[in-house]
MARTORTOR-986656 format. One record per atom (N, C-alpha, C): residue in one letter; atom name; residue number from 1; z, x, y. Coordinates in steps of 0.1 Angstrom, whole numbers, plus 5000, padded with zeros to 4 digits. Atoms other than C-alpha are relative to their C-alpha. Layout:
residues N
resn  name  resi  c3  c1  c2
A  CA  NUM  Z  X  Y;
...
//
This chain:
residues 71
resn  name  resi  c3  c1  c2
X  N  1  5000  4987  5007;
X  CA  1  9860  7699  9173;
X  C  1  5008  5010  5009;
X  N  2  4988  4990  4990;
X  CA  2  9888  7726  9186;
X  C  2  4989  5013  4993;
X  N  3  5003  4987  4998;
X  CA  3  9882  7759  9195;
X  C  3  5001  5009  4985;
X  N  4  4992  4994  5008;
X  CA  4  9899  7772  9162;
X  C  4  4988  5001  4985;
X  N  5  5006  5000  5007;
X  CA  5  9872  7756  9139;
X  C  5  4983  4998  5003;
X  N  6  5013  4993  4994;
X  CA  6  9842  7763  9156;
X  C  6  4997  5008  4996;
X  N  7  5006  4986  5006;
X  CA  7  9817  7783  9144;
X  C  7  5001  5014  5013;
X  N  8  5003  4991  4988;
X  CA  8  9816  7821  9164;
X  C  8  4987  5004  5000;
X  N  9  5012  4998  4997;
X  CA  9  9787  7830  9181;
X  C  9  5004  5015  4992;
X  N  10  5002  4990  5004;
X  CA  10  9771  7862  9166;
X  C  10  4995  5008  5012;
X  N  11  5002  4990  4990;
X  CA  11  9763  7892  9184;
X  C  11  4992  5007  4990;
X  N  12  5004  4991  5001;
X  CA  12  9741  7921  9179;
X  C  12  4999  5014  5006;
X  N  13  4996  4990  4993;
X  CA  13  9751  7955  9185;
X  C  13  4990  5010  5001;
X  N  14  5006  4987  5000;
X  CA  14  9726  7986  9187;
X  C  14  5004  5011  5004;
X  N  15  5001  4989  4996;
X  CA  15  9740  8020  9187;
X  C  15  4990  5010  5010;
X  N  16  5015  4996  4996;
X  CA  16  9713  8035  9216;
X  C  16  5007  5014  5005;
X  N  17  5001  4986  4994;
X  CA  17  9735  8068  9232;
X  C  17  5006  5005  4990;
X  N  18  4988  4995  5006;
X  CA  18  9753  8094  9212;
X  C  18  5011  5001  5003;
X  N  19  4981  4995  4996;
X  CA  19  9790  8099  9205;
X  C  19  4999  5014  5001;
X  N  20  4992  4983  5002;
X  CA  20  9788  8137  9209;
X  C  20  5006  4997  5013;
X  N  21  4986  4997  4988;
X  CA  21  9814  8145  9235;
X  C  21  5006  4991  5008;
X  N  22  4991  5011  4997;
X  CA  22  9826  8112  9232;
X  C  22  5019  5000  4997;
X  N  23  4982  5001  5006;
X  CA  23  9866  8108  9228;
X  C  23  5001  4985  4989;
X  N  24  4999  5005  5013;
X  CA  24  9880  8095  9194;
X  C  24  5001  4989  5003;
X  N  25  5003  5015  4994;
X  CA  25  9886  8065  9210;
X  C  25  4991  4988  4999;
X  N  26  5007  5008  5002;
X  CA  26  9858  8056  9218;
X  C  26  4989  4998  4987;
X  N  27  5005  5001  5011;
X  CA  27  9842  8067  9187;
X  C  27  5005  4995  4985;
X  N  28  4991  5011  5007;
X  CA  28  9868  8046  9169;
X  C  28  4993  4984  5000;
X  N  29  5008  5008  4998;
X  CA  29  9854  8019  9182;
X  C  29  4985  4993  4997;
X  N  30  5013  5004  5008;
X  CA  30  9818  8022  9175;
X  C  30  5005  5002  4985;
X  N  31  4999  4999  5015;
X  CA  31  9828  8029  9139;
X  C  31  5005  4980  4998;
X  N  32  4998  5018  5001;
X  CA  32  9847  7993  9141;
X  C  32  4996  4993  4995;
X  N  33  5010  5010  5005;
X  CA  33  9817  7977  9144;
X  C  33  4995  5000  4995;
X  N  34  5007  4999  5008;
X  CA  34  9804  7992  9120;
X  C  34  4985  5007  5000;
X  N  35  5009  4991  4997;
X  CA  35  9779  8013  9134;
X  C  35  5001  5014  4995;
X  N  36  5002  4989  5005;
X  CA  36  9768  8046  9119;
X  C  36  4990  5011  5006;
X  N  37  5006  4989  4998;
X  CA  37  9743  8065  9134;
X  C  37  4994  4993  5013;
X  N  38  5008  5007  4984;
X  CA  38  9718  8062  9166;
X  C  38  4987  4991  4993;
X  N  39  5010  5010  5001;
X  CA  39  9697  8030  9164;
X  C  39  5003  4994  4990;
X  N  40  4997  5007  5011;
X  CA  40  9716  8015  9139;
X  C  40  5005  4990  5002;
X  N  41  4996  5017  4995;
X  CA  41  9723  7973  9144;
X  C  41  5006  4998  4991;
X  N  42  4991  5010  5010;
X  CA  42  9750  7953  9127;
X  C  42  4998  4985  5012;
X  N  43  4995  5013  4994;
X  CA  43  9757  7916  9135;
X  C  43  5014  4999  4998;
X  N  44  4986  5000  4997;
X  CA  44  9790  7912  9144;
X  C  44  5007  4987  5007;
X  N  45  4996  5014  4993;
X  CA  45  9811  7877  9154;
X  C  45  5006  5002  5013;
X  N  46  4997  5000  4989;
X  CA  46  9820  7872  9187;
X  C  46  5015  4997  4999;
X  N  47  4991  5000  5003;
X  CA  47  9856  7878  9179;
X  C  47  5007  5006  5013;
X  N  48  4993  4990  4989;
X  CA  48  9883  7889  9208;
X  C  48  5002  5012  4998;
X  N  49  5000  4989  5007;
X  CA  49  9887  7918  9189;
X  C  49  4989  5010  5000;
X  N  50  5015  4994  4999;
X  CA  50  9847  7929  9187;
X  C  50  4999  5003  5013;
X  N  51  5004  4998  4980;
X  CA  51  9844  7921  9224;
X  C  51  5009  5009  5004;
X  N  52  4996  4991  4993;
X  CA  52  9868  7943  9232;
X  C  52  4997  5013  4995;
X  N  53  5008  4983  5005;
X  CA  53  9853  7973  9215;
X  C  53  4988  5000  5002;
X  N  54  5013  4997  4999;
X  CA  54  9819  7963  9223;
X  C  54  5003  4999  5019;
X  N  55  4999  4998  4987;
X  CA  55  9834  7960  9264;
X  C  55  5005  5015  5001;
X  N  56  4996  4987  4996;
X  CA  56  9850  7996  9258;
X  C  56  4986  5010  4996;
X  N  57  5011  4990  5005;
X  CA  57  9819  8015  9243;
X  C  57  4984  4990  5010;
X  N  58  5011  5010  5000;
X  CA  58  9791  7988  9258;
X  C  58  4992  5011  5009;
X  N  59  5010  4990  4998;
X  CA  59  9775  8018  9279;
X  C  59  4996  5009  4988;
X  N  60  5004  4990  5012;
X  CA  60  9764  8034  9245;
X  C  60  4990  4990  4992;
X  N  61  5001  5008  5006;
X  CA  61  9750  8002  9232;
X  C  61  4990  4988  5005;
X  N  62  5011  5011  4995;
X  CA  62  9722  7976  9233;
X  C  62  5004  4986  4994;
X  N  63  4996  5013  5003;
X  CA  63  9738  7938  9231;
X  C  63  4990  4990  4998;
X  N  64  5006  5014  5002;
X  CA  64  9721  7905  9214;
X  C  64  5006  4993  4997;
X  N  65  4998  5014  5004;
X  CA  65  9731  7875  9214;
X  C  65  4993  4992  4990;
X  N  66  5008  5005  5010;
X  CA  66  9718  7857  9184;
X  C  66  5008  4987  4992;
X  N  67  4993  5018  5002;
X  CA  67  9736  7822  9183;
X  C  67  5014  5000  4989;
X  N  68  4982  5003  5006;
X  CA  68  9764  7809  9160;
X  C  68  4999  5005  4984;
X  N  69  5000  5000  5017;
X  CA  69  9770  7817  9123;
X  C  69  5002  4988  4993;
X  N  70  5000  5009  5008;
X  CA  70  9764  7796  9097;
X  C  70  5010  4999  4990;
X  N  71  4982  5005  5005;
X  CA  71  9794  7781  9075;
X  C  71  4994  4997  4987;
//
């Protein structure tokens, strides 16, 4: 099985600090993932794309790991 058709692991995000007198940036980001307010969780795939918005915002945020998605 190649890397390409592999399932991606899922992730879980938690909004836990606020964006006030965050830069648009970074609050580009949380939006991304689809986060909307404080204490609000999405699941999100472990995408190069995700990780890198959940490594630029990840001090604002509480990370789970919660295994692969189902197909």
């Amino acid at each position: 099985m190649n890397a390409a058709s592999a399932p991606a692991a899922r992730i879980r995000v938690t909004l836990v600090r606020s964006l006030a007198k965050r830069t648009s940036r970074q609050r580009a980001c949380v939006r991304g993932l689809g986060l909307r307010r404080l204490h609000h969780s999405v699941e999100v795939n472990a995408t190069p794309e995700n990780l890198g918005m959940i490594r630029a915002v990840g001090y604002l945020l509480r990370i789970e790991e919660i295994g692969h998605a189902s197909e």
